[in-house]
C-alpha positions as a Markdown table, in Angstrom:
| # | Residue | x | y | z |
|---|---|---|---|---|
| 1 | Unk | 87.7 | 113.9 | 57.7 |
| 2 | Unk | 87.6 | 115.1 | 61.3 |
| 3 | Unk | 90.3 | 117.2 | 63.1 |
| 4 | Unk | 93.2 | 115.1 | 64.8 |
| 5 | Unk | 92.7 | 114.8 | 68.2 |
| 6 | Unk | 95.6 | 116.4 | 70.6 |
| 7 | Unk | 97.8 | 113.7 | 72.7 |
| 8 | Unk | 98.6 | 115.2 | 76.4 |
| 9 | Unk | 102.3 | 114.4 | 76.1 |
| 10 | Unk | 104.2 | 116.3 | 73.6 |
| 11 | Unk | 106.9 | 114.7 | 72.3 |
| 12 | Unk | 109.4 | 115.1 | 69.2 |
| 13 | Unk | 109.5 | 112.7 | 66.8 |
| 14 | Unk | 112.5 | 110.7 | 66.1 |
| 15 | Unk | 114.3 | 111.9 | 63.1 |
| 16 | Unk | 112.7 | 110.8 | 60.0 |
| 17 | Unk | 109.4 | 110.0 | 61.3 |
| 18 | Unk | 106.3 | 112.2 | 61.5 |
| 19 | Unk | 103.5 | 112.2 | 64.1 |
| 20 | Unk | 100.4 | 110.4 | 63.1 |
| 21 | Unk | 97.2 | 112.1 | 63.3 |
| 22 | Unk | 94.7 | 110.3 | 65.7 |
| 23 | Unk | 90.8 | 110.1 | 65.7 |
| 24 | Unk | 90.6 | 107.8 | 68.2 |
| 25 | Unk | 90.3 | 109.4 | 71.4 |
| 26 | Unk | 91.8 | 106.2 | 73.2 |
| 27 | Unk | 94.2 | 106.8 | 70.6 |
| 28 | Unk | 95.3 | 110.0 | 70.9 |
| 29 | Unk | 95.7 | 109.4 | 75.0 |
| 30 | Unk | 98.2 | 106.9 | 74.9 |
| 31 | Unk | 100.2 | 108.8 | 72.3 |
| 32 | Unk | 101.3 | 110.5 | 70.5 |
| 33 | Unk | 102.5 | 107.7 | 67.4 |
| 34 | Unk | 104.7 | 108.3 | 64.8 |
| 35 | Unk | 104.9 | 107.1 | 61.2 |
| 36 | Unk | 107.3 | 107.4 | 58.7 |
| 37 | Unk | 107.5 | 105.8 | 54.9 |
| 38 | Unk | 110.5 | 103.4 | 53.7 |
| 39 | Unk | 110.6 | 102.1 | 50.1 |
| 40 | Unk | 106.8 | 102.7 | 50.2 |
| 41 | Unk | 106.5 | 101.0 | 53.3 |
| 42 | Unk | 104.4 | 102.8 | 56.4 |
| 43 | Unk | 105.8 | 102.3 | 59.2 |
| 44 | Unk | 104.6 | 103.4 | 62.6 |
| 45 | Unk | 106.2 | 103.6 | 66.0 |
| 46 | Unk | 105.8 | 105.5 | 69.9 |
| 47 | Unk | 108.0 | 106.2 | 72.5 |
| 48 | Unk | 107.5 | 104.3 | 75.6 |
| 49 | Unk | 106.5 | 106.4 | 78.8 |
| 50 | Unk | 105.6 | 106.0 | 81.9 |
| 51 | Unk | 102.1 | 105.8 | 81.1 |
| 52 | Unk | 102.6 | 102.6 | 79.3 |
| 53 | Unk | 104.1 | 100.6 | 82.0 |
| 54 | Unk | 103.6 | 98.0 | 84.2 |
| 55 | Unk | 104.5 | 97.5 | 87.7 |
| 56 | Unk | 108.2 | 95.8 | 87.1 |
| 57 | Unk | 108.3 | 99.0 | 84.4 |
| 58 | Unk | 107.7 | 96.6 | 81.0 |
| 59 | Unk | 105.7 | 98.1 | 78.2 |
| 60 | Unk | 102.3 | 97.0 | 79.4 |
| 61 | Unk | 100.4 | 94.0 | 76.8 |
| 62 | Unk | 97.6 | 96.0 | 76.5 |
| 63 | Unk | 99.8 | 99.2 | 75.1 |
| 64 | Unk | 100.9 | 96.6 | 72.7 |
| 65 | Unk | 97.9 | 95.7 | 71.9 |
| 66 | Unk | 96.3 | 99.2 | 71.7 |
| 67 | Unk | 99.0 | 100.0 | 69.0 |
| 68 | Unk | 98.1 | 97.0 | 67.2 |
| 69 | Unk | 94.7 | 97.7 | 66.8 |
| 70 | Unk | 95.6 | 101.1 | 65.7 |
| 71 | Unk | 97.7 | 100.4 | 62.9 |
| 72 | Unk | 96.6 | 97.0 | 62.0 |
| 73 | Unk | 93.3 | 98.4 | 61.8 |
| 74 | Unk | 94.9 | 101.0 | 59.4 |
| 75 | Unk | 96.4 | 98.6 | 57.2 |
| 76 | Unk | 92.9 | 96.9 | 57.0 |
| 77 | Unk | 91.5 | 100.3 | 56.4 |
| 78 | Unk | 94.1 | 101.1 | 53.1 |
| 79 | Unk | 93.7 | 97.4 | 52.2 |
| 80 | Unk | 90.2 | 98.0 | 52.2 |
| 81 | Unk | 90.3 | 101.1 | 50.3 |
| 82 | Unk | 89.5 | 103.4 | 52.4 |
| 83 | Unk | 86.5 | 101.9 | 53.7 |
| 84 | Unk | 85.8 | 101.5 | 57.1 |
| 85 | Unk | 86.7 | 98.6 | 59.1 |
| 86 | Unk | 86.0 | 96.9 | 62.4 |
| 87 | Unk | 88.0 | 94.0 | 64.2 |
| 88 | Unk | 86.9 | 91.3 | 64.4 |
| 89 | Unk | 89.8 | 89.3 | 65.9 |
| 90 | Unk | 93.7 | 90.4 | 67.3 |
| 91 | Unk | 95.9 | 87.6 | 68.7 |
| 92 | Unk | 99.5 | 88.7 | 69.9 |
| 93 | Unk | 102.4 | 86.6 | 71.0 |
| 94 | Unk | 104.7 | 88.5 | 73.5 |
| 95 | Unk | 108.1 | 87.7 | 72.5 |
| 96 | Unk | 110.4 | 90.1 | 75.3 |
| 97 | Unk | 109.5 | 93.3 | 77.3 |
| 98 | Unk | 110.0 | 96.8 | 76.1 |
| 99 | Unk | 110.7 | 99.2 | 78.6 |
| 100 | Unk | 109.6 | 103.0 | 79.2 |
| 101 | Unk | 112.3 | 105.4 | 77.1 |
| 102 | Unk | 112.0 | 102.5 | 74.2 |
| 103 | Unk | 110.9 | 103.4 | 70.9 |
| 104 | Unk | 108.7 | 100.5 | 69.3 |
| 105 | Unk | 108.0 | 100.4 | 65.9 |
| 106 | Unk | 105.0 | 98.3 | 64.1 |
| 107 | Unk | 105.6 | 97.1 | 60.7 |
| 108 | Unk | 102.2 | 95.9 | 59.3 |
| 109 | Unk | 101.6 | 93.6 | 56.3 |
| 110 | Unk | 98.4 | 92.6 | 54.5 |
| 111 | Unk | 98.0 | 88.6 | 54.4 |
| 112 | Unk | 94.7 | 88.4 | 52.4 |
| 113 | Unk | 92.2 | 90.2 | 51.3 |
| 114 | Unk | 88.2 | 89.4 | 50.6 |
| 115 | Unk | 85.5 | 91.2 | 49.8 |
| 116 | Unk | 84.3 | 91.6 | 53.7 |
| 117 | Unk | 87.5 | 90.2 | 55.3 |
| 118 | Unk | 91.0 | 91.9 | 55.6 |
| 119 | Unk | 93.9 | 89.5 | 57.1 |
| 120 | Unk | 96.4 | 91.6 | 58.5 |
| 121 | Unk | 99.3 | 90.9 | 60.6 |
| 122 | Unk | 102.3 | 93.2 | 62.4 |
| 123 | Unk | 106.2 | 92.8 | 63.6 |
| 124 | Unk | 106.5 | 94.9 | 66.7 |
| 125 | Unk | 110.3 | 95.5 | 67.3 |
| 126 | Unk | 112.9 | 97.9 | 69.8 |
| 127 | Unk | 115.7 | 97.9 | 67.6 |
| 128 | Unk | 116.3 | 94.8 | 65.6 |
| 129 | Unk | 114.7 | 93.0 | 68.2 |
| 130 | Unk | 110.6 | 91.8 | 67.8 |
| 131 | Unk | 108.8 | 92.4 | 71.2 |
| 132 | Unk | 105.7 | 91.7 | 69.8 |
| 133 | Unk | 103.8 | 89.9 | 66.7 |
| 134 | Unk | 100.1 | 90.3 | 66.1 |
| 135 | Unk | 98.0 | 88.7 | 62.9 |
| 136 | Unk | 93.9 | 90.0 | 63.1 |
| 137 | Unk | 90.9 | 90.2 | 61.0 |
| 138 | Unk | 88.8 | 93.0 | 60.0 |
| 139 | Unk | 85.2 | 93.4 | 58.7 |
| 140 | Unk | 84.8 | 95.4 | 55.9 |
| 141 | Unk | 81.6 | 98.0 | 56.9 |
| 142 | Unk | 78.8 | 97.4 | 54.7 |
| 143 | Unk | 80.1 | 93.9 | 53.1 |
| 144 | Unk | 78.6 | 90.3 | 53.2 |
């Protein structure tokens, strides 16, 4: 597998958690991300900067949505077993703003599985409070 790609802010991890190695360049600007493991759980989270915001200072949708497609597709990607995937859909429903300093974590869950289809769908929370939820679908590479 390739090198991780660098992020251009450094920042700790919270404690327990990890920082995720990126591929994506996309990816790997907008983090760095985090993951950590809970009663063999991934679970993945970033910090909310200043890069991420709008103009009122809310976590911008399309952070959200960047993080989604990161780790959904990753869920898709160990539910597929280890074989590449694509998306081929991501709908989100914005439930309350995050705000730079936040940290966000993505809890991800696979719904169903085919042979060329993974259904996969993610709780995006500050706290005990969801921001975000996102379900998607993604096409297993090489599958009919």
């Amino acid at each position: 597998m390739r090198q991780p790609l660098p992020s251009p802010v450094k920042a700790e991890p919270p404690q327990g958690w990890k920082p995720s190695d990126l591929h994506d360049p996309f990816e790997a600007y907008v983090g760095p991300l985090f993951e950590r493991e809970e009663n063999g759980e991934r679970i993945f989270g970033f910090i909310a900067d200043e890069r991420h915001v709008d103009e009122t200072g809310a976590v911008h949708e399309g952070m959200l949505m960047t993080f989604a497609d990161a780790f959904l597709g990753g869920a898709a990607h160990r539910g597929a077993g280890e074989r590449s995937c694509v998306t081929l859909s991501l709908q989100a429903s914005f439930l309350t703003e995050a705000r730079a300093g936040d940290f966000i974590e993505c809890r991800t869950r696979i719904d169903r599985t085919t042979r060329a289809i993974i259904f996969v769908s993610g709780r995006f929370s500050v706290g005990d409070e969801d921001v975000m939820t996102a379900t998607s679908l993604w096409k297993v590479l090489g599958e009919r």
